[in-house]
N, C-alpha and C positions, 0 to 999 in steps of 0.2 A: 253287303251284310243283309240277311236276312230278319224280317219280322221277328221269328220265333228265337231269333241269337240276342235280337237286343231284348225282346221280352226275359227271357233266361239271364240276361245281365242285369237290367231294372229287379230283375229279385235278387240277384247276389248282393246289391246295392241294400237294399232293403232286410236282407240278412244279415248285413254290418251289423248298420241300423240299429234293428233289434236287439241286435245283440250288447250294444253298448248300453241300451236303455235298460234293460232287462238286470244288467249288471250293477248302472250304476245306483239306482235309487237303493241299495242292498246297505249301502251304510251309511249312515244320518250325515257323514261325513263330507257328502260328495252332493256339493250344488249345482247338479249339471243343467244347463239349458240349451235355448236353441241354437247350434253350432258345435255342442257337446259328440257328437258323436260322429265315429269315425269313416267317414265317407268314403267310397271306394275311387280310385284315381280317376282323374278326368276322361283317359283314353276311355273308359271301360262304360263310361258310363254318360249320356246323353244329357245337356246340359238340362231340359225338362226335367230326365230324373233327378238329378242332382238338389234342385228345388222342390221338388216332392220329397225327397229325404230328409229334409230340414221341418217339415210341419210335424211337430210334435202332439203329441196321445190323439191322433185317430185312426181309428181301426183300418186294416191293409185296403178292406175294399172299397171303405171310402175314397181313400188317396186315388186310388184308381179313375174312381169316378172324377175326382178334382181334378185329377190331372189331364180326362178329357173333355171336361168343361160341364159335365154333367150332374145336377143335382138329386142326393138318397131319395131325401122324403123334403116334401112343404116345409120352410123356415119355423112359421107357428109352432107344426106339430112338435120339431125336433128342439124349441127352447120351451114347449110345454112339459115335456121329458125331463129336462131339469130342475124342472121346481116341486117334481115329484120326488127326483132324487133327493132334494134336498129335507124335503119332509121324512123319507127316507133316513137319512146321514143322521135329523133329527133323533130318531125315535129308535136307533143302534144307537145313540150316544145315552137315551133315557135308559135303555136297557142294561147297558153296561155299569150306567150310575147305580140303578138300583143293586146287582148282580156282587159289583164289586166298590159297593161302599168302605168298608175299613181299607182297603187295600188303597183306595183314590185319597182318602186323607190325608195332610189338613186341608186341600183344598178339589173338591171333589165337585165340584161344577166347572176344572179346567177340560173334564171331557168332553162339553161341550162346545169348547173352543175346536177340537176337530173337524166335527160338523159346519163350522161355519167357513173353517177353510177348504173341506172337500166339495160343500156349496157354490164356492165363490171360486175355487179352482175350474171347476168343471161348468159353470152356468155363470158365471159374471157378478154383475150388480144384484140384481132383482132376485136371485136365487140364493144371494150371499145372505141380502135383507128379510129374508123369508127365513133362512135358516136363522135369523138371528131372534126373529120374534119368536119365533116356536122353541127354541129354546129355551126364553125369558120365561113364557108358557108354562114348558113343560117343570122346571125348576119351583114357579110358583105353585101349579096346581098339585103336585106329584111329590115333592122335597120340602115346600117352604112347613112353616108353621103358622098358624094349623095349615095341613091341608086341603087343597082345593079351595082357597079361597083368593080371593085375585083384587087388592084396593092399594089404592096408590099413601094414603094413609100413612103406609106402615114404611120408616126414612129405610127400613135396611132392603125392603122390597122395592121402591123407587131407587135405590144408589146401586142396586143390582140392575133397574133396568138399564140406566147411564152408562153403566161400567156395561153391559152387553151392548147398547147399539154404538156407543164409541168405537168397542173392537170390531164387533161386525163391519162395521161403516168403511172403518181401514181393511177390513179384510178382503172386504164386496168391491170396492174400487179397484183396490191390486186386481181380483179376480176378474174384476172386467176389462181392464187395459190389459191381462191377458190373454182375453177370450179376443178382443179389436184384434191383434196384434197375429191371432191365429186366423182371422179371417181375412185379414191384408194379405198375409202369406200366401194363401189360397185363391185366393186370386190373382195374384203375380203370379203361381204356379200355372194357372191353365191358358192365362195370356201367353209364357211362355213356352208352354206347351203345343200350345195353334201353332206361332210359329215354327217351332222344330219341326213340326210336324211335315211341313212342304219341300224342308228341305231334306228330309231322313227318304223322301220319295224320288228327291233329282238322284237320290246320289246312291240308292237301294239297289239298282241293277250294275253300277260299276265295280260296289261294294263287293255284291255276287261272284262275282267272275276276279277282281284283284284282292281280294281279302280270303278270300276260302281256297286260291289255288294255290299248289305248292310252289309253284315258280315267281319268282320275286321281278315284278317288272319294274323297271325305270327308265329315265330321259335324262344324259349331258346336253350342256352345249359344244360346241366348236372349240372351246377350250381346256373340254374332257372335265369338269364342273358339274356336279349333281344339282339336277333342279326338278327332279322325282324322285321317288322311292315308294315300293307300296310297302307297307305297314307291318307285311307279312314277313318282313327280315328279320325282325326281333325275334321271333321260335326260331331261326334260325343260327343267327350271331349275336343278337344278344342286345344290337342297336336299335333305337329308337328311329324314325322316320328322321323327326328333326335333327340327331344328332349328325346326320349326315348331308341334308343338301343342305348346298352352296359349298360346303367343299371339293377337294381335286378325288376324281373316282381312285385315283391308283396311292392314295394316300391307307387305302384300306387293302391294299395288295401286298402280296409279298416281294420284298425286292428283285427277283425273278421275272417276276411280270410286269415289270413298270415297259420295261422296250417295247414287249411285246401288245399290249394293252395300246398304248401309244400308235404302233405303227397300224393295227389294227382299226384304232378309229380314224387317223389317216384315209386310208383305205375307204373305209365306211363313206366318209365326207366327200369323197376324191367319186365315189358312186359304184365302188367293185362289188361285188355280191362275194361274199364269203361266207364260207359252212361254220356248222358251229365248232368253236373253238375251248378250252377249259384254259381255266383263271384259279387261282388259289386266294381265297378270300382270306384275312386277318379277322376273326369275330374279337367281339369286345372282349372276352376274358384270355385273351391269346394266343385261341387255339387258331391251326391253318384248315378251311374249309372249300373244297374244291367246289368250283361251280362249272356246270355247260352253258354257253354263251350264245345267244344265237341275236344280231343287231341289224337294225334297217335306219335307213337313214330319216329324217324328219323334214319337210321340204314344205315351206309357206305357199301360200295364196301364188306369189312371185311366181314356184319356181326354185326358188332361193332353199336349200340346204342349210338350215339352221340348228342341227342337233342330229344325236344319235339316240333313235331309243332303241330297246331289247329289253328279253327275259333270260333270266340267270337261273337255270335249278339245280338243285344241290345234289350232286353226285355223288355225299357221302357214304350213303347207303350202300350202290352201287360199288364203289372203290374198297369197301368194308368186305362186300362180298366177294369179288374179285380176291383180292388177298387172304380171308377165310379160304375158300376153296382151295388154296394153292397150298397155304401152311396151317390147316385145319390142326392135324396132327401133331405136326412139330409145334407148334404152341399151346398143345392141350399139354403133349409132353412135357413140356415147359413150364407151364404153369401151375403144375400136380412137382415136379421138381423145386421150384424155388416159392412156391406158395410157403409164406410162414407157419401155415395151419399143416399139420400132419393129417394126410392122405392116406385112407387104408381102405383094405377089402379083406370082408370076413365070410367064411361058406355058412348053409346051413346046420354049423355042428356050434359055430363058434368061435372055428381055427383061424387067423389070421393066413390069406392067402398073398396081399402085397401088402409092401411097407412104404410108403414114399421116404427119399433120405434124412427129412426133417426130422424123423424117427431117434439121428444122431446127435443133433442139438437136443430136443426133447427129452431123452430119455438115455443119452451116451450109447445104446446099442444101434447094428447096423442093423441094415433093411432085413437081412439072409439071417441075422439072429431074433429075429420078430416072428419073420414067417414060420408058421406050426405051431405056436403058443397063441393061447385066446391072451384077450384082456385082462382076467383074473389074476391072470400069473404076474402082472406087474404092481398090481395094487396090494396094500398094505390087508393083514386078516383081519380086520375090524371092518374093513372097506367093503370088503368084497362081500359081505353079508346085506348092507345098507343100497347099494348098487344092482344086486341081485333082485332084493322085494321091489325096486325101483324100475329094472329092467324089464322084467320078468314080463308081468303083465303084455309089454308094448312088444316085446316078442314072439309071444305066444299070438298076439293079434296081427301081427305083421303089420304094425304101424310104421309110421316114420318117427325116427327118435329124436327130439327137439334139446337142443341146447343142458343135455344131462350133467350135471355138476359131479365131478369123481377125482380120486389122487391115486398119484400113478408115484413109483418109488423108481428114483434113478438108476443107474448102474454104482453109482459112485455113495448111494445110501439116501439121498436128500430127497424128500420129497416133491412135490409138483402138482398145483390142480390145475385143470383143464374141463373143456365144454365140449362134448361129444355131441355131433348131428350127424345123424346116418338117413340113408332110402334104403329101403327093402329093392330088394333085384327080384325080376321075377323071366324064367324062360318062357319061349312062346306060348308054349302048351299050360302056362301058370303056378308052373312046379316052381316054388320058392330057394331061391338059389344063396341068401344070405344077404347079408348089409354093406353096401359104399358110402360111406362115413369121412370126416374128417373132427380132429381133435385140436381145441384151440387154445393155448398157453396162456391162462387163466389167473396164472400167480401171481403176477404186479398190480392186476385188477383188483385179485381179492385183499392184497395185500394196501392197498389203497383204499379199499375200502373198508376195511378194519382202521387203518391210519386217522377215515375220515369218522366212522362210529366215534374211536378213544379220541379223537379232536372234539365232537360234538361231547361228549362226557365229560371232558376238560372243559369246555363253555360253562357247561350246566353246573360245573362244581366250583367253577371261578365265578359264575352271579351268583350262585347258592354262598359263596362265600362273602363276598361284597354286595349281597343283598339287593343286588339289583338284576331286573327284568328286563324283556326286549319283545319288540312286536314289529312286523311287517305287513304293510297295507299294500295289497297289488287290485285297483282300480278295474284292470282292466278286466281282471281274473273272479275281482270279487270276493275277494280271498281277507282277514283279517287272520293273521298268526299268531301266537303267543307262545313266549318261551315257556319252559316248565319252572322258571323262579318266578314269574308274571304270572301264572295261574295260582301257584303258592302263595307268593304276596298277597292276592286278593282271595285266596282261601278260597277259588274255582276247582273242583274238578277238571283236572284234565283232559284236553281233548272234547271239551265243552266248546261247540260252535260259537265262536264268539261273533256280536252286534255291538253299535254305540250304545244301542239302549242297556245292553247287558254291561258293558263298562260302566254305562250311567248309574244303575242302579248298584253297585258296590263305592261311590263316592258319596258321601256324608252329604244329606239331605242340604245343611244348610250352606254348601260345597257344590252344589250341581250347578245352579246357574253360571255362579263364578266358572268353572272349566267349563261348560256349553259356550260362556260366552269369549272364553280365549282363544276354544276348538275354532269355535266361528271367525276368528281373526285370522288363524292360524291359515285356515283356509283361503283366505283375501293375502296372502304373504306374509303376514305376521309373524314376529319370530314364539315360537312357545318352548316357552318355560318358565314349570309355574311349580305349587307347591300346595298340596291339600291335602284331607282326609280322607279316609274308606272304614267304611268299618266290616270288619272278616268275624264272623263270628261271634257278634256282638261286642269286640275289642275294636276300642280307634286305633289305628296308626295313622302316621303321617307319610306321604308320598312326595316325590319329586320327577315330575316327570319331562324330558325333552324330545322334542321331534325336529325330524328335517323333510320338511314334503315335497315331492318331487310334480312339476310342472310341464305343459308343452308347450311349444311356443304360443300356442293361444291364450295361455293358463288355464287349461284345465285341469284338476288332478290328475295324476298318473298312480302316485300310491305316496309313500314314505316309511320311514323306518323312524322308529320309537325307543325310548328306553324309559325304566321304572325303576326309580331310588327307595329302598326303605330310609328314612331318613325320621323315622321316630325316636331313637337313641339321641340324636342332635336336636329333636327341638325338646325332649327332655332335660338333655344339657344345657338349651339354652334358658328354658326354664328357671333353672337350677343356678342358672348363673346370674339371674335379674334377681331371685331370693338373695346369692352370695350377694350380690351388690347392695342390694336394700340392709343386708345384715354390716356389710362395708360402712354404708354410710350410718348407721345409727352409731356405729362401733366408733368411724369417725371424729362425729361429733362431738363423744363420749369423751375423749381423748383430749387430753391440757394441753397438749400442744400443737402447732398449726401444723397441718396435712393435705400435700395437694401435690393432684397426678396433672402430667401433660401431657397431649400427642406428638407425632412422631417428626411435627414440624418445632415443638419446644414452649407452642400455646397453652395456656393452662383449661382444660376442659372438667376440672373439678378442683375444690376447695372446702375443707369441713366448714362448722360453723364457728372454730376458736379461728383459724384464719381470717376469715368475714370481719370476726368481729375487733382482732387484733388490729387490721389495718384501716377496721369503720365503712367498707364497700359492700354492695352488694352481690347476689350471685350471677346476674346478667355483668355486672362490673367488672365482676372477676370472667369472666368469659371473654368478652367485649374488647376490655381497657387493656391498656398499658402497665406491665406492674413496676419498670426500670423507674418510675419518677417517685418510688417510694425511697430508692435508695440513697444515702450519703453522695453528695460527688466527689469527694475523695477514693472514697469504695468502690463505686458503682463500676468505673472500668474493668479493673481486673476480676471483679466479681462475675460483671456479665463473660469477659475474657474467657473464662475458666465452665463459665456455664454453655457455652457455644462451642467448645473446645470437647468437651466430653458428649455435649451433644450430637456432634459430627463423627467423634470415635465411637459411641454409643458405652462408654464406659461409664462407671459413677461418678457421681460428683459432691464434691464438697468444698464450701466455704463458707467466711464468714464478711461480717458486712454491717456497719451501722445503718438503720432503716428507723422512718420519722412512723410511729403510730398514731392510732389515731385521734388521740390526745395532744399529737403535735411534740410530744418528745423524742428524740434522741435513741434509739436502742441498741443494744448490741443484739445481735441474731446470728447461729449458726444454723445452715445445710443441709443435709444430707439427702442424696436422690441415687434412687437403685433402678436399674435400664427396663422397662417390661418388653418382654418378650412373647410372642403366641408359641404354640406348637411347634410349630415349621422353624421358629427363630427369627424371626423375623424381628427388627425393633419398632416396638408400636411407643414408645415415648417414657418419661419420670414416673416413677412414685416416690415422694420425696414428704420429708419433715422437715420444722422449723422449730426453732427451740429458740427464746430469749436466753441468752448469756451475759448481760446485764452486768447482773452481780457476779460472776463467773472471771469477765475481762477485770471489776475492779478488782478483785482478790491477786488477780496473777499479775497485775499492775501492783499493788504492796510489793506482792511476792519478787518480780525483777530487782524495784529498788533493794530489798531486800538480800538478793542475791547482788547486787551491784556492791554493798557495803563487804560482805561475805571475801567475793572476788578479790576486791580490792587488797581484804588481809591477807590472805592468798596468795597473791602476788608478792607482797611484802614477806610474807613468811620462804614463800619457794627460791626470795632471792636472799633472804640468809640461809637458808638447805644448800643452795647452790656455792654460796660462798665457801662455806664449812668443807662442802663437799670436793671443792678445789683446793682450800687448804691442805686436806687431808690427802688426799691424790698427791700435792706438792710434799707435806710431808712421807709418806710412803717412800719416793724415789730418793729423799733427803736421806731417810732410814739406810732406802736398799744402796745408798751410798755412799753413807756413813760404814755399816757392814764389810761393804768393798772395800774401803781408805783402810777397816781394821783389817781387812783379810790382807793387806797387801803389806801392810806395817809388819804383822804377825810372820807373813810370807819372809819379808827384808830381816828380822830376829831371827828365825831360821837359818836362814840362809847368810846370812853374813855373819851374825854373830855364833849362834849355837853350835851351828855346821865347824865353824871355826875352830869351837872350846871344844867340839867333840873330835874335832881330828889331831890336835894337838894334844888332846888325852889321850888319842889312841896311839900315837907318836910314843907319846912318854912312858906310858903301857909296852909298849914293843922294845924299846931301849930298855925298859927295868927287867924285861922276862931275859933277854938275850945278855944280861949280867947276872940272873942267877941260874950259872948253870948247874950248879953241882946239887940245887933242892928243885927236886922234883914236882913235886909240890907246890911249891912257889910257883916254877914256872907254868906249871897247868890254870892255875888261879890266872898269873897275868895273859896267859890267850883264851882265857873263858871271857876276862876282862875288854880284852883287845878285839874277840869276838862280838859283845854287846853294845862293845862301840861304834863299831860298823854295821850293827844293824839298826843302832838309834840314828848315825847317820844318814843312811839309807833309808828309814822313814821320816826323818825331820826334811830329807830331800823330798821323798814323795810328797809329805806332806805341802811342801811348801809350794811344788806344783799346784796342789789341787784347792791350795788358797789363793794362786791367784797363777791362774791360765793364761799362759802366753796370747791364745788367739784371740783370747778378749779385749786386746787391747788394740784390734785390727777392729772399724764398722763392719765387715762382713761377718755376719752370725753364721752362716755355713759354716768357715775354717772352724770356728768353734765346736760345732756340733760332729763334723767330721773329728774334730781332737777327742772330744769325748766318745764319739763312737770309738775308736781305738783301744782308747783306755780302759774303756767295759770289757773289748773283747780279750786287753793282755791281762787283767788283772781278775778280773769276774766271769770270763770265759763267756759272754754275752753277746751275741752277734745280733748288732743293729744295722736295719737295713731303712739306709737314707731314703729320702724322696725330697729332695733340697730346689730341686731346678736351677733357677739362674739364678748368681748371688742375690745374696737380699740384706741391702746397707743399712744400720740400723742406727743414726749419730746417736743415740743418748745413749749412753754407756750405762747409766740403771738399767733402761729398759733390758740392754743385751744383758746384763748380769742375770735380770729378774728370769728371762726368758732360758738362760742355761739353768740357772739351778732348780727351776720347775722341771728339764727335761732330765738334770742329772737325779733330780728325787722320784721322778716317774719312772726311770730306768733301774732306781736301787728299789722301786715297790717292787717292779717286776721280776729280779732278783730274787727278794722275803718273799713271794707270798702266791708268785703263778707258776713255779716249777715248770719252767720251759728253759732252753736257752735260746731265744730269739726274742727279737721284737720289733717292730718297727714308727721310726720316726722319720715325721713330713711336715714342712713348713710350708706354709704358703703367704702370699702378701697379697689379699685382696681390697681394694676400695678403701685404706685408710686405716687398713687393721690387718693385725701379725695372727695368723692362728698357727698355734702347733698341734700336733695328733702324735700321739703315741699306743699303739696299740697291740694285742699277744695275744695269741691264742692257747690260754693257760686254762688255770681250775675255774677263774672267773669269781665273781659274789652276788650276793641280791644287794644293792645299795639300798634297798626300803626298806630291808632285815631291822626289825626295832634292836635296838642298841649297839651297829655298825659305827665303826669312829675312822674316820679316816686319817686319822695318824698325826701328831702336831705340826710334821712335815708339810703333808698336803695339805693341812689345815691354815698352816701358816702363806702356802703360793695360794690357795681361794683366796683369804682375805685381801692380801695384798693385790691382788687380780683384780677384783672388786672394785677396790679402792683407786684403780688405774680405770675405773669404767669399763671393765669388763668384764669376760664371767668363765666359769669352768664346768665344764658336762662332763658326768661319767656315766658312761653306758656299760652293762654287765649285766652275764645271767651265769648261774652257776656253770660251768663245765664246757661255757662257749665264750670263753675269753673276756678281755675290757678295753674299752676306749677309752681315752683321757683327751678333750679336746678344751683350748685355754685361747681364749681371743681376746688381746686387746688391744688398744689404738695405737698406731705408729707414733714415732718421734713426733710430726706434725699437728696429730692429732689430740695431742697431751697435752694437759694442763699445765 
């Protein structure tokens, strides 16, 4: 390595350097010191410079000097210099005072404080303390009142000087343990620098010859084990020196070579002289790279054969060439074929003279349909105007046309943009021959890049909606960013260069130190997020802002990302909600009865002042204490029970509860607590009332006994109703069988007797007509006679059936019902359709009486009064009770018709129905028929 290569790297070094310095002081943000900046790798740079890159603010040619041991100027002169500056920094700070008084206000002698840190930054102790008097100085002769007058006298001008040599004092010391600390460094730099120095000379002429030549030498041992390597591999393959010895050489080969690599150092070892040989080398990113080989053996002091060295160089080149020359063509072909970008030639008219195929992806026509058509013809008439004034120009000059943005129209209708670059062709003699060009499929691009614009407008209308801002710090770049809701919030101009100090000064004067001094934390790893004012416009708001800052392993900053809350509406709200509450509690208080909220664990965190006073505690008490030992112990379980119980379900609650006040008696109290909830739902705990009920329990205590004497009659009364009401039931069936005994007596007169006296008068009747025969007359008389006695027969018969029904006197009420269906159908022409089921035994013989003549008087309704001939009847036996149904689809009635009578008939089965405990429904609408449905309790179930 040469002199003038490592001077050119000691400045690349030094161009980091700068470059990180330069950048970082740019925002108040970044506390960079010594170690801050990004040092160029160790390979590159010599361990001397490395220490000269570390001594911070001295000019380039200084370091130079330090770093070869040699001194600028005399010590005196060069710390005389600083105490100039500092009177200097002085009398810039009195200038600005005067210059920009209202603007420095309320405190307008902190510009001073500048001065005694650029003092004591750059010149130490003595320069700091100099800056600090002449301040004091200039403040009194220049600002104070009166001025130019200078006595210790006056306390505000003595507590002014205190409070100046105080800070100076602190200032001046920092400044000077940082001025030591730059002179230790600079001195360790040029000790370190002697030394490098001797050894940058042993090693200066091997450098020469193995570092700057293309051929990569190295040394194995006997083992085929890298225990060289020159440095020069990595522009090669990509490795490092170290990353390679002490491993196996053929670990970097292709498996190809490993025999032959082997048998060749063999050989080597063994003392054969071989030509050079080529190796296919494995580079670090995986490519195979051919090398020429050429190895001589390594042989000790002894004698002894202890390694193999050689140089390897890279045949890339060569083997590139070799194969270009051979398939020049056939891969130019190839490449103009399956390049994605569309390959064309155009003459000097315009015309499209070749097309490459991609022509058919591109744009659906073939190559043979391009050629003889210019460009125009495929773009849209709007296009070809805008492409022309764009063209134009670069043609008529015979430029080269750079990445021209245009749309081309498919075959199939759809558009397509694309990036045209062409060369001008030109013949030997310079006559302009036209453009070789290519066109490159541009529309996922553009369309990705629209995708990305409407994504960035959807940001900016999604913070513009939620009110909040965003910013990006890049350290390295020097960069501070601000969204367009972040400029708006703080009523910036957009696109205004943003600083700390220009953040600073839009945060509420009595707000800046606060966020200066969380930024400053923030910086040390603290987390920030905080919450303060700005005023935009002369209006306050409130902000909320959080960061996440990003670090290096050293911790230095690197940058961070930001965001900005308007968050004025909520502390509005919360405003608004300390008024509600203050208006709560007075309203509280105001209130006769006791009121108190708790949180979300069931503690009481508030209590008006009728509470307080009701149970005689105070308000730390009621916060504090225990409120369970107020209550009853009889009470107290299920009270508290019940209050833990809702607490857990977060549902209301109420009860009641004797509770000792505090007076020591006895109370009744009821409850009441309703769940508080935030926005979200959340249960944050009770708001609840207490009410004495006192007088409330003694009243409803009369009131039971009260109702206890009430009850009692009650009782007595319901068991004479009851009684009456089983008498009457008992009579009813005594009635409906009493009715039976006559119908059956009545039936037996009929039938034995009447039937009798009417057949033996119709006898007698028949003998007297058949003796007179000779009067006509006569005899017509006794067969009109003998006639009317066979048909009083014949109904004293019927009748006598229909007083007392054979099948009634079977417990199956079916055969019953079956007999009377019959009988409707022979005599009333009425077809009733059963619905019976399985018999149904019925022992009490009223019941079955009561139950046929309710179906035979429903069946003679439907007869009078629904002009049908059908109807149907259904018994059924459910659960202790007989229901029958009879129903027809006739004219029907309104049963709510005011002065409807349902007939003495039906009037007479209700009551008696009733009277059995049971009951009758009729259902009917005009012109949709009726129902008759009658239930009452079985044999069992009868009184």
């Amino acid at each position: 390595m040469s002199i003038d290569t490592d001077r050119e790297r000691t400045d690349g070094g030094r161009q980091g350097r700068r470059t990180v310095e330069r950048l970082t002081p740019a925002a108040k943000s970044v506390r960079a010191g010594p170690g801050s900046a990004q040092n160029p790798s160790p390979e590159s740079v010599d361990p001397g410079q490395r220490i000269r890159s570390r001594i911070p603010g001295e000019p380039e040619a200084k370091l130079e000097d330090a770093a070869r041991g040699k001194a600028a100027f005399p010590v005196w002169l060069g710390r005389l210099r600083y105490y100039g500056l500092a009177l200097l920094f002085v009398g810039g700070a009195a200038v600005l005072r005067g210059a920009l008084s209202e603007a420095l206000s309320p405190a307008p002698t902190l510009i001073f404080y500048l001065a005694w840190v650029g003092a004591a930054a750059f010149g130490g102790l003595g320069p700091g303390l100099l800056a600090t008097a002449a301040s004091w100085l200039c403040v009194e002769l220049l600002f104070g009142s009166p001025a130019g007058h200078i006595g210790f006298d006056d306390p505000l001008s003595a507590a002014r000087l205190a409070i100046f040599l105080a800070g100076g004092l602190v200032v001046s010391v920092v400044g000077e343990k940082m001025r030591r600390s730059r002179i230790r460094e600079r001195r360790q730099g040029r000790e370190l620098a002697d030394l490098n120095a001797a050894l940058r000379a042993s090693e200066q002429k091997y450098r020469l010859l193995v570092e700057n030549s293309e051929d990569v030498t190295w040394t194995v041992d006997l083992q085929g084990k890298l225990t060289f390597i020159s440095s020069n591999l990595e522009k090669v393959a990509g490795y490092r020196a170290d990353e390679l010895i002490g491993r196996m050489l053929w670990d970097f080969l292709t498996p190809e070579c490993h025999d032959l690599v082997q048998d060749k150092l063999r050989r080597r070892v063994r003392g054969e002289d071989l030509p050079p040989y080529e190796l296919v080398f494995v580079g670090k990113d995986g490519s195979h790279i051919p090398f020429e080989v050429l190895a001589t053996p390594i042989i000790d002091d002894g004698g002894n054969v202890v390694g193999v060295q050689g140089v390897s160089r890279d045949v890339t080149a060569r083997k590139r060439a070799e194969e270009a020359l051979v398939e020049s063509r056939k891969k130019y072909r190839g490449l103009v074929e399956k390049i994605n970008d569309w390959v064309w030639e155009i003459d000097a008219h315009g015309v499209y003279t070749y097309s490459s195929p991609r022509a058919r992806e591109l744009l659906g026509y073939a190559p043979e349909e391009i050629v003889g058509k210019t460009p125009f013809d495929f773009m849209p008439p709007a296009e070809v105007q805008r492409v022309w004034n764009a063209f134009q120009p670069i043609w008529l000059a015979r430029k080269p046309l750079e990445q021209l943005e245009n749309t081309l129209v498919r075959r199939d209708g759809r558009l397509v943009t694309v990036e045209t670059s062409g060369m001008p062709v030109f013949a030997e003699d310079g006559t302009f021959l036209g453009y070789t060009g290519v066109d490159r499929d541009v529309t996922a691009r553009k369309w990705a890049e629209e995708q990305l614009r409407r994504s960035e407008q959807d940001l900016n209308r999604a913070q513009a909606v939620a009110q909040t801002g965003s910013w990006r710090l890049d350290v390295r770049r020097n960069e501070l960013l601000w969204s367009k809701e972040t400029y708006r919030l703080f009523g910036i101009p957009e696109g205004t260069p943003m600083t700390y100090e220009t953040f600073l000064d839009a945060v509420h004067p009595a707000d800046r130190e606060y966020v200066d001094r969380q930024w400053t934390a923030a910086l040390h790893g603290e987390p920030y997020d905080i919450e303060h004012r700005i005023l935009v416009a002369g209006q306050l708001k409130w902000v909320r802002e959080r960061a996440e800052l990003e670090f290096d392993e050293a911790g230095t900053l690197l940058g961070g990302f930001g965001t900005v809350q308007d968050i004025t509406e909520r502390k509005q709200a919360e405003e608004a909600l300390r008024e509600s509450e203050a208006r709560f509690r007075t309203m509280a208080d105001g209130s006769p009865n006791s009121i108190w909220v708790t949180d979300a664990k069931g503690e009481r965190i508030f209590a008006n002042k009728q509470y307080l006073e009701y149970f005689g505690i105070s308000e730390q008490e009621m916060k504090g204490g225990e409120w369970k030992p107020f209550l009853h112990p009889d009470d107290a379980p299920p009270y508290v029970h019940s209050f833990m119980l809702s607490l857990k379900e977060h549902r209301p609650f109420s009860a009641e509860a004797r509770v000792r006040r505090a007076d020591g008696q006895w109370r009744w109290i009821e409850s009441h607590a309703e769940p508080r909830l935030s926005t979200e739902g959340e249960f944050l705990g009770f708001v609840a009332i207490t009410q004495d009920i006192t007088q409330r329990k003694q009243a409803e205590q009369e009131l039971r006994e009260l109702n206890a004497t009430l009850e009692s009659r009650v009782v007595r009364r319901t068991e004479e109703l009851e009684h009456r009401a089983a008498q009457l039931q008992k009579l009813t069936l005594e009635l409906t069988e009493a009715e039976e005994r006559e119908r059956k007596r009545l039936a037996e007169i009929l039938h034995d007797d009447l039937q009798q006296v009417l057949a033996a008068a119709r006898l007698h009747v028949g003998l007297l007509g058949s003796r007179v025969r000779n009067d006509a007359a006569s005899r017509e008389i006794a067969e009109q006679a003998k006639d009317l006695l066979g048909d009083a027969i014949a109904k004293s018969r019927s009748l006598s059936h229909e007083l007392s029904v054979p099948a009634l006197s079977r417990s199956n009420l079916c055969e019953a019902f079956e007999w009377l269906a019959e009988q409707m159908r022979q005599k009333h022409r009425l077809t009733v359709h059963l619905e019976l089921g399985e018999p149904i035994e019925v022992a009490s013989e009223p019941l079955r009486v009561l139950l046929y003549k309710a179906a035979q008087e429903l069946l003679f309704n439907v007869i009078k009064h629904a002009g049908v001939h059908e109807a149907k009847l259904r018994l059924r036996h459910r659960r202790g009770y007989l229901r029958l149904l009879v129903s027809d689809a006739g004219r029907g009635f309104d049963p709510t018709e005011p002065g409807y009578n349902l007939g003495s008939g039906l009037l007479s089965i209700r009551e008696r129905v009733e009277y059995l405990g049971g009951r009758m429904k009729i259902r009917s609408a005009v012109g949709k028929g009726s129902l008759f449905v009658i239930t009452v309790p079985d044999a069992e179930g009868s009184p």
